[in-house]
C-alpha positions as CSV (number, residue, x, y, z in Angstrom):
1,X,-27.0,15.0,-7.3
2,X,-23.7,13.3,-6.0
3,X,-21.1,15.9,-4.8
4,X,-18.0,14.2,-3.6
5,X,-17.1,14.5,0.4
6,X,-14.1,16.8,1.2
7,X,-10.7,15.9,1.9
8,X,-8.2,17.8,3.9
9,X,-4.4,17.2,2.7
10,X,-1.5,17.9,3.7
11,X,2.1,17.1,3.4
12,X,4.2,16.1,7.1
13,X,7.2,15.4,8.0
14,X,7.9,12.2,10.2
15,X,11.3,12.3,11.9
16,X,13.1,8.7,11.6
17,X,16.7,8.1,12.8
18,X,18.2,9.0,9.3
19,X,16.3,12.4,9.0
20,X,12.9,13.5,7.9
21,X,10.6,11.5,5.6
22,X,7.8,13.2,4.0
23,X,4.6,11.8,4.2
24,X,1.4,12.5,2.3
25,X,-1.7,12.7,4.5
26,X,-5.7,12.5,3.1
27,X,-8.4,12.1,5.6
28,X,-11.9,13.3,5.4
29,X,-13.0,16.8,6.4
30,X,-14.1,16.3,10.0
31,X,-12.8,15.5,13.3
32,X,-13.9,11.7,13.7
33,X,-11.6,9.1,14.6
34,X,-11.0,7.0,12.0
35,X,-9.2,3.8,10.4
36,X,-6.3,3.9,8.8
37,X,-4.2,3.0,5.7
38,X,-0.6,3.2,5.0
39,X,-0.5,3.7,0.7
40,X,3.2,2.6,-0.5
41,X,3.9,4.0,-3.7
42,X,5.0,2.8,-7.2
43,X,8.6,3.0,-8.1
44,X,7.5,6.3,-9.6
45,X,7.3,8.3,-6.3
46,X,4.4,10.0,-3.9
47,X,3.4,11.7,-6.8
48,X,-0.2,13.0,-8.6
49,X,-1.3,9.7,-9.1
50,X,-0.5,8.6,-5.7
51,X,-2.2,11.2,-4.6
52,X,-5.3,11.0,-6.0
53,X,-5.7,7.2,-4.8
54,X,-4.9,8.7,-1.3
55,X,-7.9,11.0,-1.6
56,X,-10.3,8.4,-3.2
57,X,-9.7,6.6,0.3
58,X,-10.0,9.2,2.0
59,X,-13.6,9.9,0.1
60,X,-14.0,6.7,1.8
61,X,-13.4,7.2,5.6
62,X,-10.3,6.6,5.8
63,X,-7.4,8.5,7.1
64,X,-4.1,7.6,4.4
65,X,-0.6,7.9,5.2
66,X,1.5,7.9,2.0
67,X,5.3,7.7,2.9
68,X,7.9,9.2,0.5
69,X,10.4,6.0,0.9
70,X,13.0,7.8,-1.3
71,X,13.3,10.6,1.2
72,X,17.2,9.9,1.6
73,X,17.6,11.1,-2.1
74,X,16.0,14.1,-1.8
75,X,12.7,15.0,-0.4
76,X,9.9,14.1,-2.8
77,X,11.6,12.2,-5.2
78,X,10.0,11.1,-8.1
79,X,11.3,8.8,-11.4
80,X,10.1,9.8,-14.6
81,X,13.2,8.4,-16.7
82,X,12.2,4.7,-16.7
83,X,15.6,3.2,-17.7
84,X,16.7,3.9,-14.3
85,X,13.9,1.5,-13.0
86,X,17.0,-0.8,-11.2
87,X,19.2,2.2,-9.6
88,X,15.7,3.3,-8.2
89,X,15.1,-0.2,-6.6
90,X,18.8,0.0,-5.4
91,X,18.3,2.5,-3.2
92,X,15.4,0.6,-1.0
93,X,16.7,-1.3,1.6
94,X,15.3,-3.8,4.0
95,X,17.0,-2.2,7.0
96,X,16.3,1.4,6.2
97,X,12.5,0.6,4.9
98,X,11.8,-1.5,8.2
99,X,13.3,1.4,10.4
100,X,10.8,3.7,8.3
101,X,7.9,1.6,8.6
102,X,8.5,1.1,12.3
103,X,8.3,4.8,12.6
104,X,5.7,5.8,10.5
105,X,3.2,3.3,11.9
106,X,4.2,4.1,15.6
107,X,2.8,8.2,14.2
108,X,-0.4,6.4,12.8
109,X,-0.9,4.3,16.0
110,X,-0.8,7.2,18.3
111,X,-2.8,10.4,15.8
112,X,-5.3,12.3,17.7
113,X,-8.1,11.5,14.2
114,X,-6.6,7.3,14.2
115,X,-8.3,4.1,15.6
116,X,-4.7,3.2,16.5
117,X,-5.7,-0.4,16.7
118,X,-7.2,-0.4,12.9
119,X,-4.6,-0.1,10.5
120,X,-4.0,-2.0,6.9
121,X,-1.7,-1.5,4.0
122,X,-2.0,-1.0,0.5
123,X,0.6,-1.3,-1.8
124,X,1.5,-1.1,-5.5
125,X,4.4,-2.1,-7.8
126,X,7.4,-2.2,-5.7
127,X,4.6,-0.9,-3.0
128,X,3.2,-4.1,-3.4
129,X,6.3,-6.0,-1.9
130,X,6.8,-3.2,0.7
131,X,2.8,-4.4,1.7
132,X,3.8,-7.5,2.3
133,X,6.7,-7.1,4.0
134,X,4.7,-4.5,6.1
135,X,2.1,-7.4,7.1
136,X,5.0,-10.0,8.2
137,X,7.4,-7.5,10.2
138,X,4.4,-5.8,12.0
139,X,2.0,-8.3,12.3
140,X,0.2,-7.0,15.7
141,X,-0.3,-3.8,14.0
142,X,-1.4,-4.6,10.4
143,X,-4.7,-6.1,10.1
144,X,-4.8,-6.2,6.4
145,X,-2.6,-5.6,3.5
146,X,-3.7,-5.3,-0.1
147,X,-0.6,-6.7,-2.8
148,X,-0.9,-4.9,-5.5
149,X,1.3,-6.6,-8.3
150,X,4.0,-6.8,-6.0
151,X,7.2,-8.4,-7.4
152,X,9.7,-10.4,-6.3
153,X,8.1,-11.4,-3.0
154,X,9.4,-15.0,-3.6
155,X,13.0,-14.0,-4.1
156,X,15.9,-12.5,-2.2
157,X,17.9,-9.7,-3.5
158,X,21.2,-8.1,-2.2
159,X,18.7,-5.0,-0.8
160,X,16.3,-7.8,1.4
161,X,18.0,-10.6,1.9
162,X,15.1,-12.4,3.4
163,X,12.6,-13.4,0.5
164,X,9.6,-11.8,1.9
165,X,7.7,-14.7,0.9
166,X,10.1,-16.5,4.2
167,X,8.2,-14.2,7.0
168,X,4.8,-15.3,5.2
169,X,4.5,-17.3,8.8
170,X,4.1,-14.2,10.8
171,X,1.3,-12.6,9.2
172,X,-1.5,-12.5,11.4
173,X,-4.1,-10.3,9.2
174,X,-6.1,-10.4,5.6
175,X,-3.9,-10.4,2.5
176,X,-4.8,-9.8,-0.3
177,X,-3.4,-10.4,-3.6
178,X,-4.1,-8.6,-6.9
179,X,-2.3,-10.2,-10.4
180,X,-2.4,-9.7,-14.1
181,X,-1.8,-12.5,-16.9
182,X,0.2,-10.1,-19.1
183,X,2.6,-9.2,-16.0
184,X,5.8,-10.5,-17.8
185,X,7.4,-9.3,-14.2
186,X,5.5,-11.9,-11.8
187,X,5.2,-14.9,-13.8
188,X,2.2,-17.3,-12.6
189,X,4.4,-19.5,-11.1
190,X,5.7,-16.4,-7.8
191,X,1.6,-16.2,-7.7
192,X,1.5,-19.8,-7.0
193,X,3.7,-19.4,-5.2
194,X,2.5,-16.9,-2.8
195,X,-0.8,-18.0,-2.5
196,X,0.7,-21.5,-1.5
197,X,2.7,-19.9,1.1
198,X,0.0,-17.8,2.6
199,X,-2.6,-21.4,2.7
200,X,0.7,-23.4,4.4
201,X,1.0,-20.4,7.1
202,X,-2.9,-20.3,7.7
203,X,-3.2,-16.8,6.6
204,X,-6.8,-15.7,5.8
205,X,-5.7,-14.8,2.0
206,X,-7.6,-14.1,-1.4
207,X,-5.6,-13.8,-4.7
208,X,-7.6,-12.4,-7.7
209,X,-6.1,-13.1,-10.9
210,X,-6.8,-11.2,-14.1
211,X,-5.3,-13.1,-17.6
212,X,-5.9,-10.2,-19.6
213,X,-4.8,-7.2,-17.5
214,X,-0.5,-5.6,-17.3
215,X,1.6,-4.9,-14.5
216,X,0.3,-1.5,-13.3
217,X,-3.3,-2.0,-14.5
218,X,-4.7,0.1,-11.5
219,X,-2.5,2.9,-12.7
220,X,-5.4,5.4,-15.0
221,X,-2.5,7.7,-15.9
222,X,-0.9,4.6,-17.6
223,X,-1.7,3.1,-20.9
224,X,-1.7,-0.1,-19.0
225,X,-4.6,0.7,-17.0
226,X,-7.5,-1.7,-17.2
227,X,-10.9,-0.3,-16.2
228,X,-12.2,-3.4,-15.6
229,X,-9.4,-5.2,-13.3
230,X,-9.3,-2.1,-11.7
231,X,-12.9,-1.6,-10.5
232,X,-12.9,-5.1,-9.4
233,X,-9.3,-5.0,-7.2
234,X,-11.4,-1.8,-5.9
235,X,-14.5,-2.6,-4.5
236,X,-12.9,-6.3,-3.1
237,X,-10.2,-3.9,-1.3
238,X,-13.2,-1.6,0.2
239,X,-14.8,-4.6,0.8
240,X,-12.2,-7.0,2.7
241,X,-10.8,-3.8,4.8
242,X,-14.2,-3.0,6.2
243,X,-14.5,-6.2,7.3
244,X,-10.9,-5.9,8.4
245,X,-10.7,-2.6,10.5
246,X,-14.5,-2.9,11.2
247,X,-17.1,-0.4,10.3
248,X,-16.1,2.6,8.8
249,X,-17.7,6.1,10.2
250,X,-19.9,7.5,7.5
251,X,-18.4,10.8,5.6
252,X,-20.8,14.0,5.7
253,X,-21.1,15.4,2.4
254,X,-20.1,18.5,2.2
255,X,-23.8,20.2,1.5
256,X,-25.8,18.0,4.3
């Protein structure tokens, strides 16, 4: 009988030079140094959801950092009225997320249970973008990134002012790129567009597209999930960061 490996949680706080960020932590229940992965939310905040993909990594072998990038709002901040989508996005800026990032990987780089030279990034929604963004502005540090449906990498906006799609050039790990045909957000054309810019640049890349999953289809709380899209982005993310951070240590069930 399977019985799932144990996780140890917590919640931290990072100190950054505009206060303290919370970040979720979910690594497996032992003391071996391990790879790591930085998990960017959704728009909607560090919340159950979040969480629970957190601990299915950390099922894995990996140790996850999830950083609550809304922390200047109020710690844990979450959105559950949907119409404020745009003031949400607002409040995400290229110069405050790039401090953050820069301060949250320097804490992964140097924890006691790390492989501080083995770290990637996953990232959904508006995590998707921060992914990418993660890949290009730390590429020594980030040896993969998985893009989950992340929007408006091709574009500037008044909060990043650099397209991130413009700093494609200095990635230096695996992308990865995970799409959906109904996604009336990211047109076909920005995934064209991205994967042209990552073959141009020379970056080892893969962009999986699936015509009949939504924006969100990873999300199983969502009525856009789609099982099948999901279990597929899935297993080619286990896949492609394995081969990325190297062999992951095995995870002792708890009743061997």
């Amino acid at each position: 009988m399977y019985i799932e490996p144990e996780v140890i949680e917590e919640e931290i706080t990072l100190s950054t030079k505009d206060g303290e960020m919370g970040v979720f932590v979910a690594r497996p229940k032992d003391e071996v140094k391990r790879p790591a992965i930085l998990l960017i939310q959704e728009i909607f905040g560090v919340n159950e959801h979040i969480k629970d993909v957190c601990r299915r990594y950390a099922r894995q072998g990996y140790v996850v950092f999830s950083p609550d990038v809304f922390y200047r709002e109020g710690p844990w901040t979450q959105l559950t009225d949907i119409s404020k989508i745009h003031d949400k996005l607002a409040l995400l800026k290229e110069e405050y997320l790039l401090s953050d990032l820069g301060a949250l990987i320097d804490h992964v780089a140097s924890h006691e249970l790390v492989q501080g030279e083995k770290i990637g990034v996953i990232g959904y929604c508006m995590g998707g973008r921060v992914a990418y963004v993660t890949a290009s502005c730390f590429p020594d540090k980030i040896k993969c990134a998985a893009v989950y449906y992340g929007s408006r990498i091709p574009v500037s906006t008044p909060q990043f002012p650099t397209a991130p799609i413009e700093r494609t050039k200095n990635i230096k790990g695996t992308v990865l790129g995970f799409f959906g045909g109904l996604d009336k957000s990211i047109p076909l054309e920005d995934v064209q567009a991205i994967e042209r810019a990552l073959q141009e640049a020379g970056v080892d890349h893969h962009i999986y597209y699936y015509p009949d999953a939504d924006h969100g289809f990873f999300n199983d709380t969502r009525e856009v999930f789609h099982l099948r899209a999901a279990m597929d982005a899935w297993h080619k993310t286990l896949v492609t960061f394995e081969k990325c951070l190297g062999p992951v240590p095995p995870v002792n069930n708890p009743s061997s």
